[in-house]
C-alpha positions as CSV (number, residue, x, y, z in Angstrom):
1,X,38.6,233.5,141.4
2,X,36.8,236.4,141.2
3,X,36.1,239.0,144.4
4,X,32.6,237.5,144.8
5,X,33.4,234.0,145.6
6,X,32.3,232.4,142.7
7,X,34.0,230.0,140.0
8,X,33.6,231.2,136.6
9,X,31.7,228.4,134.1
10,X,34.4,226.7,132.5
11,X,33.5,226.1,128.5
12,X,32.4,222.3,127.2
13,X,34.9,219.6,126.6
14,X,34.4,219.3,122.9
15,X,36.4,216.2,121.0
16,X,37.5,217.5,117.4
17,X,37.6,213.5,116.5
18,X,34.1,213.0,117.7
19,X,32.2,213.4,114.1
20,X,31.3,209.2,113.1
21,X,31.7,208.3,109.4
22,X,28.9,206.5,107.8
23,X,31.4,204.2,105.7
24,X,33.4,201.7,107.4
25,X,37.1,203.1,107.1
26,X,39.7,200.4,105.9
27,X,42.7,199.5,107.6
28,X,45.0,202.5,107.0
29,X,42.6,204.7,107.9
30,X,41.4,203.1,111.0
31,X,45.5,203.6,111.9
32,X,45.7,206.9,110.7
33,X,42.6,207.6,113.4
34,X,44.0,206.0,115.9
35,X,47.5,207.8,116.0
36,X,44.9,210.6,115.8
37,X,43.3,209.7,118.8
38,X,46.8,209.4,120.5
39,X,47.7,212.5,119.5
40,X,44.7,214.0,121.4
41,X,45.2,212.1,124.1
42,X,48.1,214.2,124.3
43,X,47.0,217.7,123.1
44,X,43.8,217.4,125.8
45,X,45.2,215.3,128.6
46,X,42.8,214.6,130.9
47,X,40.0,216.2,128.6
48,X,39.7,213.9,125.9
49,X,38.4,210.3,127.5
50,X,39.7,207.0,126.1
51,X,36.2,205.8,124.6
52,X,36.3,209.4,123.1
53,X,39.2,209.2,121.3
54,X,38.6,205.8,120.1
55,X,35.1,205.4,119.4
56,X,35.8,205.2,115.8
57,X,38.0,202.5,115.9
58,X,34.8,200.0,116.3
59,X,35.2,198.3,112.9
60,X,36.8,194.5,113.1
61,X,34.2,192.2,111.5
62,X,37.1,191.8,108.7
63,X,39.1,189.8,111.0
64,X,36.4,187.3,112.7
65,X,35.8,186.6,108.9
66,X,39.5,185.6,108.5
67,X,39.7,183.7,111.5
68,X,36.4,181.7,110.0
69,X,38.3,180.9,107.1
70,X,40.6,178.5,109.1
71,X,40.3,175.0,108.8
72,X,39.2,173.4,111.5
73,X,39.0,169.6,110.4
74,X,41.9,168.0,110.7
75,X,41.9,166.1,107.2
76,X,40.9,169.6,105.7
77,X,44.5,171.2,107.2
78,X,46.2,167.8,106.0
79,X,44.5,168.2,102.5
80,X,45.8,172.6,102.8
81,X,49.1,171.2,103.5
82,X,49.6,168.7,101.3
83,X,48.3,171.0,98.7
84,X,50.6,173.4,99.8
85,X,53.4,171.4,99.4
86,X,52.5,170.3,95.9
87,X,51.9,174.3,94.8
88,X,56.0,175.1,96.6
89,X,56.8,172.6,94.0
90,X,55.6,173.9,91.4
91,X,56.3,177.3,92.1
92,X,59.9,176.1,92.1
93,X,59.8,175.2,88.3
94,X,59.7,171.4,89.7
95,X,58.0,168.6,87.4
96,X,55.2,167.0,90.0
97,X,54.9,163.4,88.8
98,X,52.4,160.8,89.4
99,X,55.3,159.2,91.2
100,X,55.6,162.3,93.9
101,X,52.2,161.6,95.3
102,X,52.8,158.1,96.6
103,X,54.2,160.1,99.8
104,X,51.4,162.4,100.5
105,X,48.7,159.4,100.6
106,X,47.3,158.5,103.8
107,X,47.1,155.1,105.1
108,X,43.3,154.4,105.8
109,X,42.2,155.0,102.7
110,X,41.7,152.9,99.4
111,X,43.6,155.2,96.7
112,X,42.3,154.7,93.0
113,X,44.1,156.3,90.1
114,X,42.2,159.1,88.2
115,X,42.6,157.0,85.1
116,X,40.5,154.6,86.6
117,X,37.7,156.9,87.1
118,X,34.1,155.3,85.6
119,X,35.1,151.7,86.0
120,X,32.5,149.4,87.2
121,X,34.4,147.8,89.8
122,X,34.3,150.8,92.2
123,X,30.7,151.2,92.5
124,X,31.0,147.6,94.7
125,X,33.9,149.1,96.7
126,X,31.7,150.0,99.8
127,X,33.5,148.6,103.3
128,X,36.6,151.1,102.9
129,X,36.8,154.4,101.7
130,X,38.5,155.4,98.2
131,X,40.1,158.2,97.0
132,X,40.8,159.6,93.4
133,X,44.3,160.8,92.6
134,X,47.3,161.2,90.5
135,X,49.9,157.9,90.6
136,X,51.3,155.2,88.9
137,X,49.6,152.0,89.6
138,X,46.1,151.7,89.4
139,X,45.4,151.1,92.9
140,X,47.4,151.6,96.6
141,X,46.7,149.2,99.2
142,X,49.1,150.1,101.2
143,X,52.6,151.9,101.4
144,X,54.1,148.4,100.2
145,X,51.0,146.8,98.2
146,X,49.4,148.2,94.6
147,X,47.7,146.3,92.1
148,X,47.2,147.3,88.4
149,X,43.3,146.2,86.8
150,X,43.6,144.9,83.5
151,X,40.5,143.2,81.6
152,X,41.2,140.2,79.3
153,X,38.6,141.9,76.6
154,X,40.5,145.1,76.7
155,X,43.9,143.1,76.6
156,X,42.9,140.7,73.6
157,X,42.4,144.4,71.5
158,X,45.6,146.5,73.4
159,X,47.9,143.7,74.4
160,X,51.1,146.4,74.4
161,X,48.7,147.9,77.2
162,X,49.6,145.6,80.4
163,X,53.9,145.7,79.4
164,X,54.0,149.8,79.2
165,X,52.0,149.9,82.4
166,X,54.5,147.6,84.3
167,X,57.3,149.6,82.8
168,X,56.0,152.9,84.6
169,X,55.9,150.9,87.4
170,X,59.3,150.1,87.8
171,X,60.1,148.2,90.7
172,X,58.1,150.1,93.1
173,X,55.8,148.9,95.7
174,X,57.3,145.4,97.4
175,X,53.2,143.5,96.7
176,X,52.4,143.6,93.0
177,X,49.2,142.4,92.1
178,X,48.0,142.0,88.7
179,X,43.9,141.9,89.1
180,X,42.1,140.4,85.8
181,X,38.7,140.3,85.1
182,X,37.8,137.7,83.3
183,X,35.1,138.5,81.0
184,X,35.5,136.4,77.6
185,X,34.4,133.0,77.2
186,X,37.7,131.7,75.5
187,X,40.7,132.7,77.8
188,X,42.3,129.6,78.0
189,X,45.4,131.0,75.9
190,X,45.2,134.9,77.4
191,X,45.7,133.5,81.1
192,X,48.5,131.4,80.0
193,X,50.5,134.5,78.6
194,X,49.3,136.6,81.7
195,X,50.2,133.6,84.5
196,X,53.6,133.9,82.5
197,X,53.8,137.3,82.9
198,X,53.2,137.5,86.2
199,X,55.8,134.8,86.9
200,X,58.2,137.0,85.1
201,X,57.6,140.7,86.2
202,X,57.0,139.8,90.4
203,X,53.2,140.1,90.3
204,X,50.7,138.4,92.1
205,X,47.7,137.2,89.4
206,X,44.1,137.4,90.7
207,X,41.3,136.3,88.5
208,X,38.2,137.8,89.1
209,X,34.9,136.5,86.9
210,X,32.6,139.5,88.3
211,X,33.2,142.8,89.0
212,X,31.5,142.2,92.4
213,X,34.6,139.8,93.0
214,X,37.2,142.1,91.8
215,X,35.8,144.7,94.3
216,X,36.2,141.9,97.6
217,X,39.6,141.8,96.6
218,X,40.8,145.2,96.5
219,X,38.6,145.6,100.1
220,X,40.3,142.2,101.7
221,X,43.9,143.8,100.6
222,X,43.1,147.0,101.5
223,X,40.9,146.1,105.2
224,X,44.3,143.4,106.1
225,X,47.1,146.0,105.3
226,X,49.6,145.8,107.6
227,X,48.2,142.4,109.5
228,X,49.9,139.4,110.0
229,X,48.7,136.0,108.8
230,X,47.3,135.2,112.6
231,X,44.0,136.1,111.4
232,X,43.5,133.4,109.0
233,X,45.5,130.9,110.7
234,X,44.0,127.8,112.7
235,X,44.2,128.3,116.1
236,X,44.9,125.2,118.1
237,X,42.4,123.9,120.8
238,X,43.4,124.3,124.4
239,X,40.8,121.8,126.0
240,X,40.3,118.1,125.7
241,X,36.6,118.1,124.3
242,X,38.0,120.3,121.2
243,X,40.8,119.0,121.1
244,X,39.5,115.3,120.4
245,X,36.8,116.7,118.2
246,X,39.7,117.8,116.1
247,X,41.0,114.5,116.1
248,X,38.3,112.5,115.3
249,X,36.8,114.9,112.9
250,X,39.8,113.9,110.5
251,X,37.8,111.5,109.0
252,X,35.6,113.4,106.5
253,X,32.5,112.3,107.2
254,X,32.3,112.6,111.1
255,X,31.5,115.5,112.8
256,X,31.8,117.0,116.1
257,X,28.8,116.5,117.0
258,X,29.8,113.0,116.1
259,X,33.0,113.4,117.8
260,X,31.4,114.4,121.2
261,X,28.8,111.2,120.4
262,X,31.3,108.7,120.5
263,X,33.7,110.4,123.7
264,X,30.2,110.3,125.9
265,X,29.8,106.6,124.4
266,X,32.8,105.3,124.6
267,X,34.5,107.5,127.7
268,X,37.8,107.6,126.3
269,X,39.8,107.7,123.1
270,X,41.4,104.2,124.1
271,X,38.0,102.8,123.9
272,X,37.5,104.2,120.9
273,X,40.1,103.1,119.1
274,X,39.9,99.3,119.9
275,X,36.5,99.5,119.6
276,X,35.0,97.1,116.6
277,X,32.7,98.3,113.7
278,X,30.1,96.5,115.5
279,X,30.6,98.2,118.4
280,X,31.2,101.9,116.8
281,X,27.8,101.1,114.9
282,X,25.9,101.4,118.3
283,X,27.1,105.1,118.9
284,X,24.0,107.3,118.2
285,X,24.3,109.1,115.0
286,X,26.6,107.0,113.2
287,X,25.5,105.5,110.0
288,X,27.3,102.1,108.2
289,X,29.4,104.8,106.2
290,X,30.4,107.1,108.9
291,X,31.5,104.0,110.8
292,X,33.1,102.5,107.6
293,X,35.4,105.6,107.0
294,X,36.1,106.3,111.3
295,X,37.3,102.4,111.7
296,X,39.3,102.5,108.4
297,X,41.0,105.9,109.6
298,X,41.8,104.5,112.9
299,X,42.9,101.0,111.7
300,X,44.7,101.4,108.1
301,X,48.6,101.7,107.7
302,X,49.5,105.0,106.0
303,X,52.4,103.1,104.7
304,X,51.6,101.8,101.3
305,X,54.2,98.6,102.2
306,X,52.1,98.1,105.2
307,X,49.3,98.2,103.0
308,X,50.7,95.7,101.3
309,X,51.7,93.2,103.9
310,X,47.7,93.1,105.4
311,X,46.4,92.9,102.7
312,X,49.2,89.5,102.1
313,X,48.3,88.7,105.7
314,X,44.4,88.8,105.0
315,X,44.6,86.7,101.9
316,X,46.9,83.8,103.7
317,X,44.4,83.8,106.3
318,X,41.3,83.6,103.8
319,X,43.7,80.3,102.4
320,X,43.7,78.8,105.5
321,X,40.1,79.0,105.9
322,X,39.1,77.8,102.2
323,X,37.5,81.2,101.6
324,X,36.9,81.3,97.5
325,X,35.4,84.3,96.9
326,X,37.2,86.3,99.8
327,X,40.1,85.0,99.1
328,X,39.6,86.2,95.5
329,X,38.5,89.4,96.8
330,X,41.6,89.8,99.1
331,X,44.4,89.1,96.1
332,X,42.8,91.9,94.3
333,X,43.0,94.3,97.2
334,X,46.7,92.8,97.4
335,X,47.0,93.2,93.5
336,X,46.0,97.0,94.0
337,X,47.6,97.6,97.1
338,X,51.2,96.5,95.2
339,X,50.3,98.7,91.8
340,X,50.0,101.8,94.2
């Protein structure tokens, strides 16, 4: 401090690092600035600010583009990692068969073999999704089911085709099914070898006459993977109305509209069945034949022997009476009866 009193002007802060390049630096330069920066952090102390000694380091839109390149999608990381997977192997001087990929194959989706590609049956495959890629069989169902397409026109001019296909196959996959279309006139003789190969090699043979058809049956396999047979199974009636209508409707032509008809008639199935044709007649909506058929379901033996003996019983009692004609009738019924 001087004699006068007053503080001498101190000069400018001035930071060396301050100059901005026009050209984005790259990465080892961007470093190289930053240890600057720390270093004059440390030559200037409080002089040099932190945005001074850093304002160069302001280039990062390299890394938001890196960060976009990240799969989001879950079946896009599945895809990266089963790709991934497939590159180690071959990396590692490892033969990747068609065989390999059967593990990497997800279960919700219809897989098609790429040798299959431009066949006319997958341009009907619309209620499941499909997939193209490398295996054995010519289709995966599921993790237990394949099937393998053959067409009979195709088989009548390469018939060695069908026996080296089932040799790659092996004995993988525990549901074999052999799909055929059928698109010749004459295959009377082709099925018979292919229903014998079938037998013989574990395969399950489904014919298909359309290509339409051989699509509903890779779609049924493929949409009741891994179900039970619960879905197609009858279920049994709980209540009496259904349950009665499940009885009655055992003779073929009756109904259950029939069957509710003759429980609102009649009241019970007792009534019912000692009712006479006469009195079934009068039940609305049953003809002679429905009537003919319900009475002779309710009244005739399932026993051919029983059969038999009323038929034996009918034709003494026509004797008795001096019936001609029925009793001619009934020894012919007996005559039959006895032949079945």
């Amino acid at each position: 401090m001087s004699s006068s009193g007053k503080r001498k002007p101190t000069a400018p802060i001035t930071n060396p690092y301050a100059k901005k390049r026009k050209d984005p630096p790259s990465s080892s330069h961007a470093l190289s600035q930053s240890t600057a920066g720390l270093d004059a952090i440390g030559a200037g102390g409080a002089a040099a600010t932190f945005s001074q000694a850093f304002e160069n380091i302001e280039y990062s839109s390299h890394y938001r583009n890196q960060m976009k390149s990240v799969p989001t999608n879950p079946r896009e990381e599945q895809a990266r990692v089963e790709q991934r997977a497939i590159d180690l192997l071959e990396a590692q001087n490892q033969a990747v068969s068609d065989r390999d990929h059967h593990v990497l194959l997800q279960p919700h989706v219809l897989y098609v073999s790429v040798k299959q590609r431009g066949n006319g049956v997958l341009k009907y495959i619309r209620n499941v999704p499909f997939a193209f890629t490398k295996m054995v069989p010519d289709y995966i169902m599921s993790a237990t089911s394949c099937a393998l397409f053959l067409s009979i026109k195709y088989h009548q001019l390469y018939p060695a085709y069908i026996h080296r296909r089932l040799g790659e196959l092996k004995t993988d996959f525990k549901l074999r099914v052999l799909l055929v279309l059928v698109d010749v006139e004459d295959n009377k003789n082709v099925l018979l070898q292919l229903n014998k190969l079938a037998v013989t090699s574990n395969l399950s043979l489904i014919l298909a006459w359309t290509e339409q058809e051989a699509a509903r049956y890779l779609e049924t396999y493929k949409a009741l993977a891994g179900k039970d047979a619960s879905s197609i199974q009858k279920r049994e009636q709980t209540n009496l109305i259904d349950q009665v209508a499940d009885f009655f409707t055992a003779a073929k032509p009756v109904n259950k509209t029939d069957a509710s008809n003759l429980l609102g008639h009649f009241s019970t199935v007792r009534a019912v069945l000692s009712a006479s044709q006469d009195e079934l007649a009068l039940c609305e909506g049953l003809g002679n034949i429905k009537v003919q058929k319900l009475y002779d379901a309710l009244h005739k033996p399932f026993s051919k022997h029983a059969s038999a003996k009323r038929k034996q019983h009918q034709l003494e009692q026509a004797n008795e009476k001096g019936e001609g004609a029925a009793s001619s009738d009934a020894k012919e019924e007996l005559e039959n009866a006895k032949g079945n």
